[in-house]
N, C-alpha and C positions, 0 to 999 in steps of 0.2 A: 549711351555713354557720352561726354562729355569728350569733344576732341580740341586741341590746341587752336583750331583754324577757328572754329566759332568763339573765341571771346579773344584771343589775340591783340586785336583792334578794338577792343569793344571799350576800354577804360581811356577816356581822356588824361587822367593824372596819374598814367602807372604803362611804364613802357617794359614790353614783355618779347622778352628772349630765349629760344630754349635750345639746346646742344643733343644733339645727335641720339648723348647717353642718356637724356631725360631731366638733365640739371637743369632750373628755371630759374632767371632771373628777370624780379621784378623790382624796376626803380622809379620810385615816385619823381615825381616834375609835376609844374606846372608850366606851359610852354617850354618845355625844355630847361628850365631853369629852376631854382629850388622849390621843394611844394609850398604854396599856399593852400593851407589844411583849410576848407568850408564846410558850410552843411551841405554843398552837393559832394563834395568827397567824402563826408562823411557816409552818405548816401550808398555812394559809388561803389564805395571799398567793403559794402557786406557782401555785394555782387562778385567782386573780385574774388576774395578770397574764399568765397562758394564754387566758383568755375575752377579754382585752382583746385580744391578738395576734391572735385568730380574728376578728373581729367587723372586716370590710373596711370598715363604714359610719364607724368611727372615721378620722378624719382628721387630730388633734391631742389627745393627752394630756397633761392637768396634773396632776401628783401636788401634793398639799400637805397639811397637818396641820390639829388641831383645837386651841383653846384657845391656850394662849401656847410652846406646842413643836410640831415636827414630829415627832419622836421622841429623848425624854432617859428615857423609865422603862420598867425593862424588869423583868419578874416571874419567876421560876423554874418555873410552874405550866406541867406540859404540857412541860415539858422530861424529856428522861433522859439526861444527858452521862455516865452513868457506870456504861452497859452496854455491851456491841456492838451486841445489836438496836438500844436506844437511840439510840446516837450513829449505827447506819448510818441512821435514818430520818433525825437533824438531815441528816448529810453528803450524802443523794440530794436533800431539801429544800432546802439550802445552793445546791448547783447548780443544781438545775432552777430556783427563783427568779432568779437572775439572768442562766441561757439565756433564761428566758423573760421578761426584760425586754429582754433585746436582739431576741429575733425577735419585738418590737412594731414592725410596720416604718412605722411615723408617725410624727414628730417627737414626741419628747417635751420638757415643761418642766417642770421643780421650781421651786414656790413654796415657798422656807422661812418657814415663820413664828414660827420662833425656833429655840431650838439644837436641834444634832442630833449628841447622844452618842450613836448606835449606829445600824448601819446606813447610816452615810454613801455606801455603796456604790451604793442605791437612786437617792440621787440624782449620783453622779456617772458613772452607767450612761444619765444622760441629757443631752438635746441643751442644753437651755439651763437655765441655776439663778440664778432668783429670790433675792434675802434681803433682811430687814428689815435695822435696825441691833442690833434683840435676837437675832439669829442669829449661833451660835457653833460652832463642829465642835471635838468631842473623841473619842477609842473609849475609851471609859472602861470597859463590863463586860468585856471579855475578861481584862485583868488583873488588877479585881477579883475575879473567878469565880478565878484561876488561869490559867487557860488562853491559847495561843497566837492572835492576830487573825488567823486563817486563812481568812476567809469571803470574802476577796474583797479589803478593804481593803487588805490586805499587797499587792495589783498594782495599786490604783488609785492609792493614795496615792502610792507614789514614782511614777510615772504622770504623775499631772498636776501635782504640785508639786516633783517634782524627786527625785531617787533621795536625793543625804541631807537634804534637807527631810524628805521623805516618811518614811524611815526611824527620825528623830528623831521625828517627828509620833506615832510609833506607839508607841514607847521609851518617852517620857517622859508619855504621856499629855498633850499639848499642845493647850493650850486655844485655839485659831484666832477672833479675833472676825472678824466680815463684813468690815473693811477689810483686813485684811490676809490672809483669802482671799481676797476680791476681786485683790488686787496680784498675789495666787501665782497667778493663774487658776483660779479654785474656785469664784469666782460672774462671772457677767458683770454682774448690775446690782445695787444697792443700792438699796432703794425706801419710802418709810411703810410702815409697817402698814397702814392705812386702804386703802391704794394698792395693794396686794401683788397680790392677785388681778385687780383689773381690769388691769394690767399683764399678766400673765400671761395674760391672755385676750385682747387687743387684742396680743401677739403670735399667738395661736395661733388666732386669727382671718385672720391674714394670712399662715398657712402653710397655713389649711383653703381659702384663695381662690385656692392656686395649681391646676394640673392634677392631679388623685392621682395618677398616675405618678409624675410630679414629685417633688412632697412625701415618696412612699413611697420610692420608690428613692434617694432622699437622703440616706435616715436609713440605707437598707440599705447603701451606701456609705461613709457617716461611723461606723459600727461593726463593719466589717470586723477591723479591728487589735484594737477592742476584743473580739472573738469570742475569736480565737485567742489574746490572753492568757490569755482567761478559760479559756478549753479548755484552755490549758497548765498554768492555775497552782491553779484554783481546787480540783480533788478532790486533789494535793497539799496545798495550804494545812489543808483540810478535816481529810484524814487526820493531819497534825500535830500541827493541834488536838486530836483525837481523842487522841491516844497522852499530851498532857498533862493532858487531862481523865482518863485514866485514872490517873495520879500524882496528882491532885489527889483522887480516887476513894481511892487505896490509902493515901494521908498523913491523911484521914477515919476510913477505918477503924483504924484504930492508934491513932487519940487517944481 
């Protein structure tokens, strides 16, 4: 079995905390300061949220960020979108990050603490989402890079806000402030800054004081649907992306 001490330390860009009762908080950084999302974090974070699925003394996970974002900047370093090798390690990474967020089988909560242009999948793969009132959802690099939002977003977004919400959301690059994902169901509470985290904790203190069965089979329950989307849709999505970043590759080369 997987115990807290062996992976602890082990993430460069994910600093890990856990309380007595089993409530885990993990908050992305890069040095300390907000993430710069790359292809080694991209890398990183299937590991991560594998040690965290294994590790039964977990009882409650809270993801959240560093600085004034949870994740808005994203680096090209460590990426290869415009081989095969390349793009098949993104596309096996793509998946297994977010299987292995769902076979976390403990309630999880997202504290945003401010926008989240990329990656918004992370947090809506989980059970409850925190935000400030500086909290904003856009997917802004897929269409800057070129390429197709395949990693996940494309089945969440029409998902929880609606098929043509969802659909436009992604189109137009649409900038979501907290009230009005709040209204669409995309955050359940709006909270301070100052406040974000202790919230987030004084829930997740009251899901670590139920019985672990309880608690566990709950989550495993309430992400059933979301499984077999993600089985359905996501090594599709994956591969699409791929075939556009390979156009985006061959219109490179020619200029």
């Amino acid at each position: 079995m997987t115990t807290f001490a062996t992976y602890q330390h082990a993430f460069p860009n994910a600093r890990l905390t856990r309380k007595s009762n089993g409530v885990l908080e993990v908050k992305f950084h890069t040095h300390g300061e907000k993430l710069v999302f790359d292809g080694h974090t991209h890398e990183q974070f299937v590991a991560l949220f594998h040690a965290i699925g294994e590790d039964r003394e977990n009882r409650a996970v809270i993801l959240t960020g560093s600085g004034e974002a949870f994740m808005d900047a994203i680096s090209p370093e460590g990426f290869d979108f415009f081989s095969p090798t390349g793009f098949d390690k993104i596309l096996r990474e793509g998946r297994k990050v977010l299987s292995n967020i769902l076979d976390i089988e403990v309630p999880m909560i997202t504290a945003l603490n401010g926008p989240v242009l990329l990656h918004s999948e992370y947090a809506l793969l989980t059970d409850i989402v925190l935000a400030t009132s500086e909290t904003v959802f856009q997917d802004k690099p897929h269409f800057e890079f070129g390429i197709v939002p395949g990693d996940g977003v494309h089945i969440l977004w029409p998902e929880v806000i609606g098929s043509i919400r969802g659909r436009y959301f992604l189109l137009t690059r649409q900038i979501l402030d907290a009230q009005t994902a709040k209204d669409w169901g995309v955050v359940n509470e709006i909270v301070p800054a100052d406040t974000l985290l202790s919230r987030a904790h004084e829930i997740a203190d009251g899901i670590a004081a139920l019985p672990p069965l309880t608690s566990r089979y709950t989550r495993i329950a309430l992400t059933q649907r979301l499984k077999r989307l993600m089985d359905e849709g996501v090594g599709y999505g994956l591969a699409l992306e791929g075939i556009s970043a390979a156009q985006v590759a061959h219109t490179l080369a020619q200029q």
